[in-house]
Steps between C-alpha positions, in 0.01 A plus 500: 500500500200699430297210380611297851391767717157554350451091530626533816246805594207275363629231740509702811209681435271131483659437831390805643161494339457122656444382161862209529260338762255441226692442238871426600629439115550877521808488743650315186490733237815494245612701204691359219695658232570332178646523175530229227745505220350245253723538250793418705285259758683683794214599782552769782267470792519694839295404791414728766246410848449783649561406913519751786791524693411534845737708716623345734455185294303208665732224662469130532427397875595160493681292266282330215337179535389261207123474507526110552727536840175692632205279364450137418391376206161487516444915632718522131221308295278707698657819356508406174167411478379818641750708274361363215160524579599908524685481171120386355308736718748777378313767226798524316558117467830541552689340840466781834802632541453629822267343770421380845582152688303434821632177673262279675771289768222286622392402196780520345428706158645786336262720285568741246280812478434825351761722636213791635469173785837617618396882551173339685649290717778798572205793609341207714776394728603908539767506259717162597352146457598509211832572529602200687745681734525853552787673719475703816749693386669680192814596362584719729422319832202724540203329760158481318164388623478119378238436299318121475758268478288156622570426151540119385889571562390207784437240166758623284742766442339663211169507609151405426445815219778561173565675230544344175631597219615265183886557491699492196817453672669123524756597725557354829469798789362750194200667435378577184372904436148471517582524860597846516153655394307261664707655857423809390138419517572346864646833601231701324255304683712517862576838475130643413313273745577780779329756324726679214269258236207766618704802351340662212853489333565131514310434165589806331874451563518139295427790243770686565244823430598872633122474614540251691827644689303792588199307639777294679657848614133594581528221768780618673341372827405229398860406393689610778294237699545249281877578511500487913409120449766273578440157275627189663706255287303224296647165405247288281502148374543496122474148296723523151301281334686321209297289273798276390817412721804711327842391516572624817149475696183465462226747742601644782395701838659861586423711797545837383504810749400818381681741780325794628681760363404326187135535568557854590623618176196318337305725747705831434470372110103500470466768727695738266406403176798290368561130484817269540785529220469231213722301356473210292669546137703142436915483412584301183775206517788757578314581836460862339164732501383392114310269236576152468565392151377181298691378243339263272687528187789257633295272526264529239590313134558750248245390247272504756614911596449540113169347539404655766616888382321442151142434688602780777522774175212370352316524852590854536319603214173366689593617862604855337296562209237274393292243749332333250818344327548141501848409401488126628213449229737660225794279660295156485408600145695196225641711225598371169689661271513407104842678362742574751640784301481865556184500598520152646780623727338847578177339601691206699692792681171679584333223615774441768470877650114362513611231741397214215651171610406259213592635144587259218635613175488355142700542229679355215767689446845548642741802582659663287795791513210802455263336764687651818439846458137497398396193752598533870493150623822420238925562552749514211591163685151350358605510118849408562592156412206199430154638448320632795104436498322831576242306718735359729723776492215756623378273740839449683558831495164567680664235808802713496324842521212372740594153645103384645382523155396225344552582156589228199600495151325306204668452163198453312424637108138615498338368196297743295295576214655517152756305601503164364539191684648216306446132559775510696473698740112438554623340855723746613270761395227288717698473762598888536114556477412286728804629779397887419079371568632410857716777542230773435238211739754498765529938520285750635608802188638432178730795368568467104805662455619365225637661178239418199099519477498114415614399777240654730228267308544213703591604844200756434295189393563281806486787770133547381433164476607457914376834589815633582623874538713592162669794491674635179785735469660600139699748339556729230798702448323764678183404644361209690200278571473362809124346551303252730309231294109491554466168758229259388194423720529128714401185288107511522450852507313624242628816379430712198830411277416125577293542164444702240429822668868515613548867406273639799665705758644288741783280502828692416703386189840362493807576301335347194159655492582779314656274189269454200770244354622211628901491708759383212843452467642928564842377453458369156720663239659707728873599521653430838522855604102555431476164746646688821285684727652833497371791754612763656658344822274641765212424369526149622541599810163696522289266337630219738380690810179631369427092431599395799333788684165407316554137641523662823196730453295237401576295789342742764200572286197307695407325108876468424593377171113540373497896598367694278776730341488810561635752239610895449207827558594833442748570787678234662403641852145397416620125358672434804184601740305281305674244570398376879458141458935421543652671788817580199277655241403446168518142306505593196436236205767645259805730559615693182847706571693697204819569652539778212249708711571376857110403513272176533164452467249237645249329240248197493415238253245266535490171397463415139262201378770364245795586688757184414619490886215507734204477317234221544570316164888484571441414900229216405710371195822481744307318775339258252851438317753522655839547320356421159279780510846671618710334224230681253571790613913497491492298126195686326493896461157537431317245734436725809368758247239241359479378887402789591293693236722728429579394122101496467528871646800587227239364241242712599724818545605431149200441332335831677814683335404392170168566540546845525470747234766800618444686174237566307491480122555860400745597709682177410452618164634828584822375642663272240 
């Protein structure tokens, strides 16, 4: 109510200021009051236009007429062209929703002008030509000196001057409340022309100020004259001008009469300080004094609402907390995933709360009866029965948990080094190279998440090769790894590891960089329980996020996947200020956490000259060779060693060993 009456005290306060002649958009102010539930989709809206209720309230004079029963066709065209030549003219751009209609009989034209014509045309016949009819008497029977009447009454009954105002209304006989305010105005205007607009509390009441009912106290006289002044009734012509015919009628004519008593209170109103009572608040569908509600969730499919919710959380976090987040870039981001395992399913399960929609898993293996616990995308109902592969098994899990993902499975075995490939299998093998090459071409990040160091070689191989985003998590029993691999410059770019200089500062190294032997076979001669993974359960779960929080990281860096890494100072307060470039902090190269001691530290590695993964000789070698320089690698333990120059650097190591001379001859003598 509070809120209504101060709208409706800026209202009244532009009409007695003059300013609704000038700009008449201010007799249609409105408040609205609003509340949206987007979880549920349910809306609650409650309109309110502040109007003034006139006591007594104005009264139709005659029966309405449809605009086309009192002008032909052609005066129509005429108005519409006029009324949209306003709507142009207008500052606001909008359409006027109040103005002036002066009717030309003899030539037949009806034009639509700035309402302020209306007031003009009023103060130049004396207060009536515009009214087009005024009564000799009032309510109460009461004689009054007749003002001009020789009004166009003789050419029509409405008159050569109306009022128009656009009505929102499609009733028949109705009119719509933009009316009320724009009477009020009428009154205002009536009312002050004979002399009470000349108090010096007319302004100063629209305020509603205790100065300005003292200074209208002041003029005591003043108001006591104004007071002896009997107003004659008023009925003007008013045009409710609809746009579009509604169901039940399309514009329309009213002669409204605004008594005298009603003018009088206007008087008594201004001359004391106060103003008409408002009303205007709206009543919802059970015609009672309250919000309307909006229910969209009936009618909304429910993957949709799912949709929808996931993106409204994700929102919130830039509305609320941080502008400069850009979840639909992390959502459009392709995701693929090699071992859907634990850390295949804790990363997959991240990724969702991320709002990823494409995420495509690999993996070999299937289910089995200790899977469940450890890897949350699996049931007991998964190992039961035939064999259930882990790929497909994650990924329709994924649908189930999130149904707009578009997540899918691949069985594939990733070939790697050590491992021999026979004869046989030399096309299978080909084949499962060739699938994983368009995988990795086909996805934004590459997470390797699988179990041994092997099988990182080639994924970590081809994701350099096609400059793509790798990100590797692994585990100890207590401690994990979780790194982003050092992204290669575009083809043609000459960088310094395109040669020999490739140990400069500047590209970052990947998982293999730090090896000074080539990947072999780790599960060779080992008993099945030295084969399993075995960790302390949350430390999956920990690893997983800091990966896919990396990804994320990364992604809102302005140099994404090529930004330089930035790693631990002394105090962590002082890492993180360093760290402007990503509106989510640091992007660290390496992440080293030792559960034992609840603590993880950041560290970078640059790119190594004979790394067997990403370095020049192994990129050129795979891009001139294709899968025989691959078969090499898989069949021969030593050739990405002599590929690379890192048997030549064993050599050397060796031979510098030998060379030196740890003791000298005495004290060798002295010993034995």
């Amino acid at each position: 109510s509070a809120r209504l009456e101060a709208e409706a005290a800026r209202i009244w306060k532009d009409i007695c200021s003059g300013e609704c002649w000038a700009k008449p958009s201010l007799l249609s102010r409105f408040l609205l009051l609003t509340f949206a539930d987007l979880k549920s989709h349910k809306y609650y809206y409650w309109f309110a236009f502040p109007a003034f209720a006139l006591s007594p309230p104005p009264t139709i004079a005659s029966v309405p007429v449809a605009l086309t029963e009192v002008v032909d066709e052609s005066e129509m065209q005429t108005l519409r062209t006029s009324y949209e030549e306003l709507r142009k003219s207008n500052a606001s751009g909008g359409a006027p929703g109040f103005f002036a209609v002066r009717r030309d009989a003899a030539a037949r034209t009806l034009t639509a002008l700035p309402l302020s014509h209306w007031r003009e045309w009023w103060r130049a016949e004396g207060g009536a030509a515009n009214a087009g009819h005024t009564d000799n008497t009032d309510s109460t029977g009461d004689s009054h000196k007749k003002r001009n009447t020789d009004q166009v009454d003789k050419v029509t009954p409405f008159g050569q001057v109306w009022l128009g105002y656009c009505d929102p209304s499609t009733g028949a006989g109705a009119a719509g409340w933009p009316l009320r305010n724009l009477l009020a105005l009428i009154a205002h205007e009536a009312a002050t022309r004979d002399g009470t607009d000349a108090l010096p509390s007319s302004e100063a009441a629209a305020e509603g100020s205790a100065e300005g009912a003292a200074e209208g106290a002041a003029s005591s006289g003043a108001v006591g004259a104004a007071l002896e002044t009997a107003f004659p009734p008023v009925t003007v012509s008013v045009l409710a001008f609809r746009e579009s015919a509604g169901a039940e009628g399309g514009s329309q004519m009213l002669r409204v009469r605004l008594s005298a008593d009603l003018l009088n209170s206007v008087g008594v109103a201004v001359a004391h300080g106060t103003r008409p009572p408002a009303v205007g608040w709206e009543r919802n569908s059970a015609n009672k004094l309250g919000p309307r509600l909006m229910d969209l969730s009936s009618q909304l499919d429910p993957i949709a609402l799912a949709t929808a919710s996931v993106e409204l959380n994700l929102r919130l976090m830039r509305w609320r907390l941080m502008p400069a987040l850009e979840p639909e870039r992390v959502g459009a981001t392709r995701c693929l995933l090699l071992g859907a395992g634990t850390l295949g399913c804790a990363v997959a399960r991240c990724l969702l709360g991320w709002g990823v929609r494409t995420i495509s898993l690999v993996d070999a293996g299937v289910v089995s009866y200790s899977n469940p616990v450890r890897q949350s995308l699996f049931e007991h109902s998964d190992c039961v029965g035939a064999a259930t592969p882990k790929a497909a098994a994650a990924a329709q899990s994924l649908k189930k948990i999130f149904p707009s993902v578009e997540a899918t499975g691949h069985e594939l075995a990733i070939p790697m080094p050590g491992h021999a490939v026979s004869a046989a299998e030399i096309e299978q093998v080909k084949a499962d190279v060739e699938k994983l090459h368009r995988l990795i071409k086909e996805h934004d990040v590459v997470f390797l998440l699988t179990d041994t160091r092997e099988s990182r070689w080639l994924p970590s191989l081809l994701a350099a090769a096609e400059r793509k985003l790798a990100i590797t998590a692994a585990l100890g029993f207590d401690s994990f790894l979780v790194m982003r691999h050092g992204v290669h410059a575009p083809r043609g770019v000459e960088t310094a590891d395109s040669g020999a200089e490739a140990a400069a500062p500047g590209r970052l190294g990947c998982y293999f960089c730090n090896d000074v032997v080539a990947p072999a076979n780790s599960t060779l001669r080992r008993t099945l329980d030295q084969q399993c993974t075995v960790s302390r359960p949350g430390l999956s779960m920990l690893a997983s996020a800091m990966a896919v929080e990396l990804m994320v990281s990364l992604l809102h860096h302005p140099h994404g996947a090529s930004a330089e890494a930035d790693a631990d100072v002394e105090g962590r307060r002082e890492a993180h200020a360093q760290a402007t470039q990503s509106p989510l902090g640091l992007v660290p190269h390496q992440v080293r956490g030792f559960l034992s001691a609840f603590r993880s530290d950041c560290m970078v590695g640059r790119a190594f000259d004979k790394c067997t993964a990403c370095s020049a000789a192994v990129l050129s070698a795979h891009e001139a060779q294709g899968f025989d320089f691959l078969l090499s690698a898989f069949n021969r333990a030593a050739y990405l060693e002599e590929l690379t120059g890192l048997s030549q650097m064993h050599r050397e190591a060796e031979a510098a060993l030998e060379s030196l001379e740890f003791f000298g001859d005495d004290e060798a003598d002295e010993d034995f």
